[in-house]
N, C-alpha and C positions, 0 to 999 in steps of 0.2 A: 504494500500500500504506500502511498505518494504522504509526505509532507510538506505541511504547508505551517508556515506562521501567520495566526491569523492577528494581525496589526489593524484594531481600531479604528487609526485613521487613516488608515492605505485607500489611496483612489487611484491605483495603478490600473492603466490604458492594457498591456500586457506583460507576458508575463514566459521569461525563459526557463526551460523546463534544464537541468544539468544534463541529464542525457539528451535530448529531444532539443535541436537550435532554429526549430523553428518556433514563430510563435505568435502568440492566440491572441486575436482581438476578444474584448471582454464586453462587446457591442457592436454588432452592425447597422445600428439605427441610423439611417439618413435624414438629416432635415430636410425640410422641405414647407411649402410657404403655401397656407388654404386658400381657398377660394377669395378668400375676404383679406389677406394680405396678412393673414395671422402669420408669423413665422415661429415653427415649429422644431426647434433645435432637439430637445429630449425627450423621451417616452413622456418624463413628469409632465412637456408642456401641450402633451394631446391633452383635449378637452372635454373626455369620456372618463366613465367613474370603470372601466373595463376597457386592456388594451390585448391583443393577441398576434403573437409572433410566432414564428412556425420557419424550424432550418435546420441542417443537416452538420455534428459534431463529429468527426473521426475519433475511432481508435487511436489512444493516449495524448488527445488534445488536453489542457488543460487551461484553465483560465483564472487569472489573479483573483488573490483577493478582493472583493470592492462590494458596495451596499448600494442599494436603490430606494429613495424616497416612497417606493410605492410597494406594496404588499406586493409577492409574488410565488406563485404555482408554478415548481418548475418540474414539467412532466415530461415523460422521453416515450411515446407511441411507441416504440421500439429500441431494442440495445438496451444498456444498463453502464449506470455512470456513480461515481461517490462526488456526495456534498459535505464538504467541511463547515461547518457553522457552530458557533455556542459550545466551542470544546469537544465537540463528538463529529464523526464519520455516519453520513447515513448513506442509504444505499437504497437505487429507484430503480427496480427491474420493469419491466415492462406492467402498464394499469398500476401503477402504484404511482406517488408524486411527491415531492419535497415542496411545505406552505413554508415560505421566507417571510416573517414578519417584516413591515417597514425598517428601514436602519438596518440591517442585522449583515454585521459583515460576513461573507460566505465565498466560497471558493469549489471549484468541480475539475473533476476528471475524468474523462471519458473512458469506461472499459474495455466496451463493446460500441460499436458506432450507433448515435443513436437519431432517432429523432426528434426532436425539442418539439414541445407545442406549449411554448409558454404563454401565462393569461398574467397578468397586472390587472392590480385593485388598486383605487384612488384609496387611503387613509379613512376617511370618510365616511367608508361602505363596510370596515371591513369588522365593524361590533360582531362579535358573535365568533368570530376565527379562534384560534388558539393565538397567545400571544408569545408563543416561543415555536421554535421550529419543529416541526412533526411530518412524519411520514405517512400519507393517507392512501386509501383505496379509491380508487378509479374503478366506479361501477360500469356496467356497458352503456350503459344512456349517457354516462358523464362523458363515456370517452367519445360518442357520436357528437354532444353538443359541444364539446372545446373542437372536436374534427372539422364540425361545419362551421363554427366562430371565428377558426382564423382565415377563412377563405373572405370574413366579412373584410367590405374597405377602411380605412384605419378611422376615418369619420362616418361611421353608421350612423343610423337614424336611431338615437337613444329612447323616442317615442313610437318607433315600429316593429315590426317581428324580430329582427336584430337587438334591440334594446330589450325587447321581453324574453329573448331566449338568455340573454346575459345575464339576467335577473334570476332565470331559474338556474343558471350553474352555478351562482352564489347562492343559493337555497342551497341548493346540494351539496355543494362543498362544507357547509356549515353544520350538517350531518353528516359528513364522511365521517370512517368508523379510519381509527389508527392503525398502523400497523410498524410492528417490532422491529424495526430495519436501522436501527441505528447501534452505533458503539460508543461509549463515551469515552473521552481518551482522556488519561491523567496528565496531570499540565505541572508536579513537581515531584521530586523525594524520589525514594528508590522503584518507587512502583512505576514510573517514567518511563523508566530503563523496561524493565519488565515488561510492558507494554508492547513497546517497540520494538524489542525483540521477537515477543510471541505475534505480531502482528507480522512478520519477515519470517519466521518460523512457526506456523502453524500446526504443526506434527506435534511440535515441542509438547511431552509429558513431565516437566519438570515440577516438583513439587513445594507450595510455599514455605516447608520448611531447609528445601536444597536450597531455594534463591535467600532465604533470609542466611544462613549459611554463607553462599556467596556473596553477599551485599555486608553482611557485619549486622545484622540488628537480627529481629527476632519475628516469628512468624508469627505470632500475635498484632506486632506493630504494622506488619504488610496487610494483615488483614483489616485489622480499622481502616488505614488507610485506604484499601480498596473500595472501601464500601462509604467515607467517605467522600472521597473524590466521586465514583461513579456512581454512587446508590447501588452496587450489585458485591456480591461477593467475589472469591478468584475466580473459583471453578465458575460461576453465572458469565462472568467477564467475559475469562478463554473459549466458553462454548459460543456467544454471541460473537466474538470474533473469527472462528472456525466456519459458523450459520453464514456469517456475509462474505465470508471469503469463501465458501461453498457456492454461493447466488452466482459469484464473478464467474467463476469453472463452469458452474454450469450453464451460464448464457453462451460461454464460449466451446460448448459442445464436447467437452471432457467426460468422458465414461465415466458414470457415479462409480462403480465400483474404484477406479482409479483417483478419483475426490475422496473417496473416503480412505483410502491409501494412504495422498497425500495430507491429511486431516490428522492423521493419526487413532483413528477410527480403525477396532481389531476386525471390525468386518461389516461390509457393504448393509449389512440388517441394522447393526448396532447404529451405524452414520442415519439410515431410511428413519430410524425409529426416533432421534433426537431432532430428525428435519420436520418429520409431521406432526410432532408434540408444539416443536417452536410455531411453526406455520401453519398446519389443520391438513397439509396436505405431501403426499411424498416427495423425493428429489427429481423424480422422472416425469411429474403429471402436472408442479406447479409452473412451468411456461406452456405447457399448452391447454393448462387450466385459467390462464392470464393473456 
């Protein structure tokens, strides 16, 4: 998995990857000047309480840190990409979506090539959202109406079928049901390291009395802390890190049995049985369940 420092006030344009010298614009908005002589430099300065963008991200693009004025959905019709935001890693396979509060600095990386169909909320509209970042469900009606919304022109008619269908995906959204797709990453102390490691080593069975061992302190102390910093315990940690490092493999078409391999899972049942408990559903039926 990709590291990112997420800097508060970073409003960086792009953003160079150490392996990867190419690099990613964090916006392709064009301005462009209305009917009326309105000049329209940024998303913020459309004049709709609902904006919708729709583009194609490659495999290990990645994009700076930087925050947007406006609430924002950032959903991938296809592929599977991680959002860094508010200290944790989440993870958007296909019908699933990452809600970006206003402000909220955040940063992505592309796993699998995907397709964006992002929606912007005016501040305004957006009572009732969560107000921290969360991973939601994209039912099939949701994913038809953001489908046909970004085909809308950038100034729709707020009082016509375009305006009321906008209305009803912020109905919906406001009832999406959550889903489990994130990791929270610790951000000091030994459990850091730990992290970091088992996030590049995923097999790793190492146990929090061998790391306290190696690190000098006590496995007591790694444990508060884990559960401080994340809310979860070790073993909750390493298995949610294992689950989304599993999503990646398997959008990229890797034999489960071989994911559960590389997981460190003693056999392809034992890996099926912790993926359906975490998700509702096996490793082999959740994309073309999705």
């Amino acid at each position: 998995m990709s590291h990112f420092k997420m800097d508060s006030k970073c409003r960086i344009h792009t953003y160079m990857t150490k392996n990867n010298a190419n690099t990613t614009l964090v916006s392709t908005f064009k301005p462009f000047t209305t009917d009326t002589g309105t000049e329209i430099r940024r998303l913020e300065d459309i004049p709709r309480d609902m904006t919708f963008k729709q583009g194609v991200r490659r495999k290990g693009m990645e994009v700076a840190p930087h925050t947007h004025q406006l609430g924002q959905l950032l959903y991938a019709s296809s592929g599977i990409m991680q959002v860094m935001a508010e200290g944790a890693i989440w993870i958007t396979p296909p019908q699933r979506a990452v809600w970006i509060p206003p402000g909220t600095v955040h940063a992505l990386k592309v796993i699998h090539t995907v397709t964006l169909r992002n929606v912007y909320f005016a501040p305004r509209i957006i009572s009732g959202l969560p107000a921290s970042c969360q991973v939601m469900a994209i039912t099939p009606l949701m994913r038809e109406l953001i489908a046909e919304a970004v085909t809308f022109p950038t100034l729709y008619d707020p009082d016509g079928m375009e305006g009321r269908l906008c209305r009803l995906i912020l109905d919906l959204l406001k009832t999406a049901p959550a889903a489990p797709l994130h990791l929270p990453v610790p951000d000091h102390g030994p459990i850091q390291k730990i992290a970091a490691y088992l996030k590049d080593h995923p097999s790793d069975k190492t146990t929090l009395e061998a790391w306290a061992a190696r690190l000098g302190t006590t496995s007591r102390t790694l444990a508060r802390n884990f559960k401080s910093q994340t809310d979860m315990t070790f073993g909750q940690w390493r298995q949610q890190a294992r689950l989304l490092e599993a999503l990646s493999r398997i959008a990229g078409n890797r034999p489960i049995a071989h994911i559960a391999q590389d997981l460190g899972y003693s056999s392809q049942s034992a890996f099926s049985a912790m993926f359906k408990k975490a998700l509702g559903v096996t490793p082999g039926n959740y994309f073309k369940n999705n």
